[in-house]
C-alpha atoms as an extended CHARMM CRD file, in Angstrom:
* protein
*
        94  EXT
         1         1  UNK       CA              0.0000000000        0.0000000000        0.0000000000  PROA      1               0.0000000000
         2         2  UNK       CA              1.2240000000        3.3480000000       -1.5160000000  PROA      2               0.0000000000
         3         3  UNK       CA              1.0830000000        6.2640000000        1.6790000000  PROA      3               0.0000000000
         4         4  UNK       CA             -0.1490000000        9.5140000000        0.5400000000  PROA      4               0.0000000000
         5         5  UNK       CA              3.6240000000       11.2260000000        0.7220000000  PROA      5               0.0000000000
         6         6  UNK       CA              4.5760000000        8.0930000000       -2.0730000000  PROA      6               0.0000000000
         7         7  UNK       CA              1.6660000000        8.9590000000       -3.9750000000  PROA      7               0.0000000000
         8         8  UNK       CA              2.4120000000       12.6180000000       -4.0050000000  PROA      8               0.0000000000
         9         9  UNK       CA              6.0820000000       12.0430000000       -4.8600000000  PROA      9               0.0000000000
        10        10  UNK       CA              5.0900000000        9.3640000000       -7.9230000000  PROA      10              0.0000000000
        11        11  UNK       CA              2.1820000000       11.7450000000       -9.3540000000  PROA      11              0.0000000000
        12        12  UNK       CA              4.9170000000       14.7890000000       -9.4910000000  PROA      12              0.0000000000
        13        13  UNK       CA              7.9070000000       12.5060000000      -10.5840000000  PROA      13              0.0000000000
        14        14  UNK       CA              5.2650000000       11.4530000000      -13.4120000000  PROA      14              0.0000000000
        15        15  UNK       CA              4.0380000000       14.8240000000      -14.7610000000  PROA      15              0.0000000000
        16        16  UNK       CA              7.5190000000       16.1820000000      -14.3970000000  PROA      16              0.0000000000
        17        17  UNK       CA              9.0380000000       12.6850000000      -16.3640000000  PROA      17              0.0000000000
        18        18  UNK       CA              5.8890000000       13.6070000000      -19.0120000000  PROA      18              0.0000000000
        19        19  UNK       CA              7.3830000000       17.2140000000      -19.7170000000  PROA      19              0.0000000000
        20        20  UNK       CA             10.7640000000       15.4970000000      -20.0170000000  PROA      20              0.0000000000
        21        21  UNK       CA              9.7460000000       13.1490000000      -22.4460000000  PROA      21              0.0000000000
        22        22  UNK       CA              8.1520000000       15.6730000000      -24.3160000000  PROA      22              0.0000000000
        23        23  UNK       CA             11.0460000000       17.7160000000      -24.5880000000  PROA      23              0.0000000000
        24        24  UNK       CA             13.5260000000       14.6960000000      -25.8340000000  PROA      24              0.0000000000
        25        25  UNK       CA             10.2890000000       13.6290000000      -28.0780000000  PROA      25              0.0000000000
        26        26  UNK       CA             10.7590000000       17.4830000000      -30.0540000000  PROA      26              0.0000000000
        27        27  UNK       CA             14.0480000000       16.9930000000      -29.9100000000  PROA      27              0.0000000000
        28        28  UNK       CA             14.6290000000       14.1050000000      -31.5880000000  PROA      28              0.0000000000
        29        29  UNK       CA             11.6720000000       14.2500000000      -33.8430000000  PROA      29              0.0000000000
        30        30  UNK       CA             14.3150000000       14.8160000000      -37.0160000000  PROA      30              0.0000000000
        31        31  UNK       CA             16.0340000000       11.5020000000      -36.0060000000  PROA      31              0.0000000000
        32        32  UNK       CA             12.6360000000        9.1120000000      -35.5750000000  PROA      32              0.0000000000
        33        33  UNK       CA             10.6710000000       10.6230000000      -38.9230000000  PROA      33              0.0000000000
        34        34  UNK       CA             13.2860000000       11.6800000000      -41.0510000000  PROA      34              0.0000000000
        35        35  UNK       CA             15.1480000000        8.8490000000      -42.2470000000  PROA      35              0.0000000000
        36        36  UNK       CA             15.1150000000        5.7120000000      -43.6890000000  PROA      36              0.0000000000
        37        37  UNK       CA             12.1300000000        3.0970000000      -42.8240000000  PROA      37              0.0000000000
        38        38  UNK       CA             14.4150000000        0.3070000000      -41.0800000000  PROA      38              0.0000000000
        39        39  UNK       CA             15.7710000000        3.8790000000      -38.9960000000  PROA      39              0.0000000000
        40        40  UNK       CA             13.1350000000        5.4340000000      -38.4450000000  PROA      40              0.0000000000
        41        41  UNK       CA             11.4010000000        1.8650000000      -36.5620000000  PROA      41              0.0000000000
        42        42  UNK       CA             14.5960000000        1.3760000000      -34.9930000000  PROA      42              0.0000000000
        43        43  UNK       CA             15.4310000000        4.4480000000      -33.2470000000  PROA      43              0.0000000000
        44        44  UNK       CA             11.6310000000        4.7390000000      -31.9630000000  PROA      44              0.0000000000
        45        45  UNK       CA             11.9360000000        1.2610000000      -30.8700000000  PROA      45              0.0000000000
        46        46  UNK       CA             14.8600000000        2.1970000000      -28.7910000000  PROA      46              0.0000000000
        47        47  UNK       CA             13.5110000000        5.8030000000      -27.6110000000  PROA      47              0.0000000000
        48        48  UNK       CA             10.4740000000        4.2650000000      -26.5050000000  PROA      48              0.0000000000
        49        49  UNK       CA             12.0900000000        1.0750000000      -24.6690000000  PROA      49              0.0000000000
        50        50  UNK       CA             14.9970000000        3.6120000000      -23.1170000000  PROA      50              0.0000000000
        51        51  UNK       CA             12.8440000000        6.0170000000      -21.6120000000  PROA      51              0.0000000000
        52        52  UNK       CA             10.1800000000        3.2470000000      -20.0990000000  PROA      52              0.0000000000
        53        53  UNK       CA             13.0350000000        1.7270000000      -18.7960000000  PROA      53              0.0000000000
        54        54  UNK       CA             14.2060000000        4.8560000000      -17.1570000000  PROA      54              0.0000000000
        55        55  UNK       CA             10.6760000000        5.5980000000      -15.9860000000  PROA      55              0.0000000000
        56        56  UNK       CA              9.7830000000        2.0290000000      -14.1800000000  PROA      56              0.0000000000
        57        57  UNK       CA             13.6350000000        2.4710000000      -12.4820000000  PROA      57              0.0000000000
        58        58  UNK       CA             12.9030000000        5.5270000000      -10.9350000000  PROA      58              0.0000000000
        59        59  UNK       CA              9.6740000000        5.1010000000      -10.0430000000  PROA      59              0.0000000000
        60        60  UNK       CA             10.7640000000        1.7530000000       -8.4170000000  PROA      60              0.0000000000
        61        61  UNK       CA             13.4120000000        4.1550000000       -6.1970000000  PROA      61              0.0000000000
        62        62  UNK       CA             10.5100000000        6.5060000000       -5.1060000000  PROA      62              0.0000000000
        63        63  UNK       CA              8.0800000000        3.6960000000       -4.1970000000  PROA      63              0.0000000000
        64        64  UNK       CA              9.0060000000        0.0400000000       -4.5550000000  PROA      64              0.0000000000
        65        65  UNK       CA              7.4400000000       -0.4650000000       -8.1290000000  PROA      65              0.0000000000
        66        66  UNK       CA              3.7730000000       -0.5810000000       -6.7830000000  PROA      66              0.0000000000
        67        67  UNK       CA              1.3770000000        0.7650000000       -9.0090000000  PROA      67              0.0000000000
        68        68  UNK       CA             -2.3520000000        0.5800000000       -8.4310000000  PROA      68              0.0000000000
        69        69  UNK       CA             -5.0170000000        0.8860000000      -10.7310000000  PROA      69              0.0000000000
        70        70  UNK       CA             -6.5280000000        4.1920000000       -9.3070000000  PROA      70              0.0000000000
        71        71  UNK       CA             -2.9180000000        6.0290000000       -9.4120000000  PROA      71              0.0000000000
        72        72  UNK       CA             -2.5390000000        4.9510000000      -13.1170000000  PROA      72              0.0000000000
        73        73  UNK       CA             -6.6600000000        6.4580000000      -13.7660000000  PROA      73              0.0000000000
        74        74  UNK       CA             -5.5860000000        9.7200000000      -12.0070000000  PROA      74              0.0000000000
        75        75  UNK       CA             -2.8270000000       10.0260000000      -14.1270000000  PROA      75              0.0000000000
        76        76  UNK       CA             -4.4240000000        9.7360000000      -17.2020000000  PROA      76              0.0000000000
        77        77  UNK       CA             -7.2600000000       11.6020000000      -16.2570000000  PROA      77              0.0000000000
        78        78  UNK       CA             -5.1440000000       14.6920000000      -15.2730000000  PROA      78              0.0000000000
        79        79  UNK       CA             -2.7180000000       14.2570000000      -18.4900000000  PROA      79              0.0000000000
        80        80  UNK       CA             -5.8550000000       13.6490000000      -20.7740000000  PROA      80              0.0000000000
        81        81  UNK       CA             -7.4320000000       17.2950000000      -19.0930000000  PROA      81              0.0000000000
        82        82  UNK       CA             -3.8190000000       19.7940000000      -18.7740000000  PROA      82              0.0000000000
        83        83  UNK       CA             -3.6020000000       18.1090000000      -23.1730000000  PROA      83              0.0000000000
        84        84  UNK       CA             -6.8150000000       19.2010000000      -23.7450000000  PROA      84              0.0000000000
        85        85  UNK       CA             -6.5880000000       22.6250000000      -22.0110000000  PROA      85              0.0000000000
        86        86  UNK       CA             -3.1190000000       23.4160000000      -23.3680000000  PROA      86              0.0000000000
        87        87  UNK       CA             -4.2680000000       22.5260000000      -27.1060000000  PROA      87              0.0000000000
        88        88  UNK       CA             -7.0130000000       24.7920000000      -27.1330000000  PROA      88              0.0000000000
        89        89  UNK       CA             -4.6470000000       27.9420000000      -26.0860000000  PROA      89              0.0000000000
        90        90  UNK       CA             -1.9830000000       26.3050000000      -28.3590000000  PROA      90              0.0000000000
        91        91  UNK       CA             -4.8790000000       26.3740000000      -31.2040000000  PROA      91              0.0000000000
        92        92  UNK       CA             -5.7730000000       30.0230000000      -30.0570000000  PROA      92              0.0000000000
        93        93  UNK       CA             -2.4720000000       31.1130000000      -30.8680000000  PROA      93              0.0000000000
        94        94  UNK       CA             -2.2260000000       30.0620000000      -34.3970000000  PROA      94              0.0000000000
């Protein structure tokens, strides 16, 4: 059972590991579209499996690996709302 200083730390350390991925995602775009087929499954084979490695391995430090079904439904359900609320200001914009 998760106590409510684990959950706090694993809900930051995954919003915060979101924006991070997001960031290496634009990044790298150039590298995972813009080549050749074979290179282009390749490298997002290996960006995807790297950084959900590097995500379960931390979030095994912070709280043992346990993940239960209502922390992964918050999650989503905050991610799904802050993507919806930044695209509309993002659509605004253009």
């Amino acid at each position: 059972m998760m106590g409510l200083k684990e959950q706090i730390l694993s809900f930051l350390f995954s919003f915060i590991y979101g924006i991070i991925v997001f960031i290496c995602y634009r990044l790298s775009y150039k590298y995972l579209y813009y080549s050749k087929k074979i290179y282009c499954f390749l490298n997002s084979f290996l960006f995807v499996l790297d950084l959900t490695i590097i995500y379960f391995k931390i979030f095994y430090i912070i709280n043992g690996g346990i993940i239960n079904i209502y922390f992964i439904l918050i999650t989503l359900l905050v991610s799904i709302f802050l993507n919806i609320k930044f695209t509309k200001k993002m659509s605004k914009k253009i």
